[in-house]
N, C-alpha and C positions, 0 to 999 in steps of 0.2 A: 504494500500500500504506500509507504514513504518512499521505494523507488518511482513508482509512478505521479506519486505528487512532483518530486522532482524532478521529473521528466518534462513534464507536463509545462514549469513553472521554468526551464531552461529553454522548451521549444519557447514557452510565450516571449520570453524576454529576449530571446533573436530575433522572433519576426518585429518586434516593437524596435529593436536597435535597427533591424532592415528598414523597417518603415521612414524610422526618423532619417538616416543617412539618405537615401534616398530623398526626400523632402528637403532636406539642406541643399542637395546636390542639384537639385531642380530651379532653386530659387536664385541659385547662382547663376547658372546659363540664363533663366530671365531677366537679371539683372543684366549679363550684358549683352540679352537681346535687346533691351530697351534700351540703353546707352549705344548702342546703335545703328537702331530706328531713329534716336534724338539725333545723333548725327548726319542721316541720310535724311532727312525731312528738314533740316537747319540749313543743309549744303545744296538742298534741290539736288541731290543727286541721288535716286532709287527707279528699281525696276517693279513692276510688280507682274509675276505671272501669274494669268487669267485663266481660272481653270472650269468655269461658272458662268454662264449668261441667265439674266431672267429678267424676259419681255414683260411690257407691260399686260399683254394678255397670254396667257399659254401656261407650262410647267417650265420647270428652271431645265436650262439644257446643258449639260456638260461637252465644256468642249475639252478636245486632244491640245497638246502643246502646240506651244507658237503665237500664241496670245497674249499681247503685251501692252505694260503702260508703261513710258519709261522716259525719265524728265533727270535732264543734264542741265546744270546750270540754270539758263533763261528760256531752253525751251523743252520741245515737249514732242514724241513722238508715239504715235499708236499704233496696232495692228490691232483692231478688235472684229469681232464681226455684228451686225445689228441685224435683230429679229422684230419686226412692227409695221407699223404705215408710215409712209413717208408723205406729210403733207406736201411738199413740193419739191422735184427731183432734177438735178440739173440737166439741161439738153446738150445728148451726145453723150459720150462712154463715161459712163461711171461705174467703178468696178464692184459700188457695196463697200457694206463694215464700215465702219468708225476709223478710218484711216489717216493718219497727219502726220506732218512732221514743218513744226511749227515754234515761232516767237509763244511764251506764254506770256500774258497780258491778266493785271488786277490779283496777283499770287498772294493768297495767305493762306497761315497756317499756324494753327488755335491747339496748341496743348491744352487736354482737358484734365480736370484735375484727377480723375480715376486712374491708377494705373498706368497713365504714361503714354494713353492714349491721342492721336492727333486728328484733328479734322482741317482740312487742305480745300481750299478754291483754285480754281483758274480758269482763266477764259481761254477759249483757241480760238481763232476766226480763220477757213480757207478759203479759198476761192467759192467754194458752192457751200457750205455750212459756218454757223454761225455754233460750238458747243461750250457749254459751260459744266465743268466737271466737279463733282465734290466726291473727296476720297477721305473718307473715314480707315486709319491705319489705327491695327489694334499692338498691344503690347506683348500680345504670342505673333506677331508678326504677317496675321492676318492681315485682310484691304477688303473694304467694299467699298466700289467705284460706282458712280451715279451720275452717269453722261443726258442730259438733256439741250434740245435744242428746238429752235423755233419752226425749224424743218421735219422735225420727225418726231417720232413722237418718245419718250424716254426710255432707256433701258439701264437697267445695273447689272453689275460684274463684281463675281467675288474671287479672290486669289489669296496669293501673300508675297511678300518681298524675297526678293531674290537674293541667295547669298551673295550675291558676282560681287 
C-alpha cells in the first residue's frame, strides 16, 4: 500500500514539474515572438502568408501557398485572390485577386493594450482600384487582413507572419 502511495505521488509530481517547465518554456518563445512582431510592425517590414479567404457571402475557403501580404518600408505589395461582386471592373485585361505592388498612403498602426496585439491601416490606390486594408496582427503571430474597396465588394484573409 505505501509503495503505491509512492508511486502514485512520484508519477504526480513529474507530470506537475512536466507541466510547469513546459509553460515557462512557452512563454519564453512568446515573449520573443512578440518582440518581434513589435519590431516588424514599427519597421513596416513583414510578410504575412495567406492561408484563409472569407467572402462576404459563401464558406471561408482555404487557399494552397503563395498568398501574400507583404509591406517593405513605404510600400506594399499583394498577391491575394478575391471571391465576391465586383461593383465596377476595369475595361480590358484584368487578371482578378487583390493584386499590387504599390506606394502605401495614410499608415498607422495602434498597439493595443492586450497582449501585444497590433491593428494596422493603409491605403493603396492602382490604376483600377481604390483599397483600404486593416490588418489586425495577433501576439501568436497570427493576421486577419480586411481589404475593402469602393469597387468590390469586401473580403478578409486570415494567415500569420512569416518567419523570413
Amino acid at each position: 500500500m505505501k509503495t503505491r502511495l509512492f508511486l502514485s505521488v512520484t508519477l504526480i509530481s513529474f507530470i506537475l514539474v512536466a507541466c510547469t517547465s513546459q509553460k515557462q518554456t512557452g512563454s519564453t518563445t512568446q515573449n520573443t515572438t512578440i518582440e518581434q512582431i513589435n519590431e516588424k510592425v514599427k519597421t513596416k517590414n513583414f510578410k504575412i502568408d495567406v492561408n484563409y479567404a472569407y467572402p462576404m457571402s459563401g464558406k471561408s475557403i482555404y487557399l494552397d501557398s503563395g498568398y501574400t501580404l507583404i509591406l517593405r518600408n513605404d510600400s506594399a505589395l499583394a498577391y491575394l485572390p478575391f471571391f465576391g461582386v465586383a461593383y465596377t471592373a476595369p475595361y480590358g485585361t484584368d487578371d482578378g485577386g487583390v493584386k499590387f505592388r504599390e506606394p502605401i498612403k495614410n499608415y498607422s498602426a495602434t498597439r493595443q493594450k492586450n497582449d501585444g496585439e497590433w491593428s494596422i491601416k493603409f491605403n493603396i490606390n492602382t490604376s483600377n482600384y481604390n483599397y483600404d486594408l486593416y490588418v489586425d496582427i495577433y501576439s501568436n503571430g497570427k493576421a486577419m487582413i480586411n481589404v475593402s474597396s469602393p469597387q468590390r465588394q469586401s473580403i478578409k484573409f486570415s494567415g500569420e507572419i512569416s518567419s523570413e
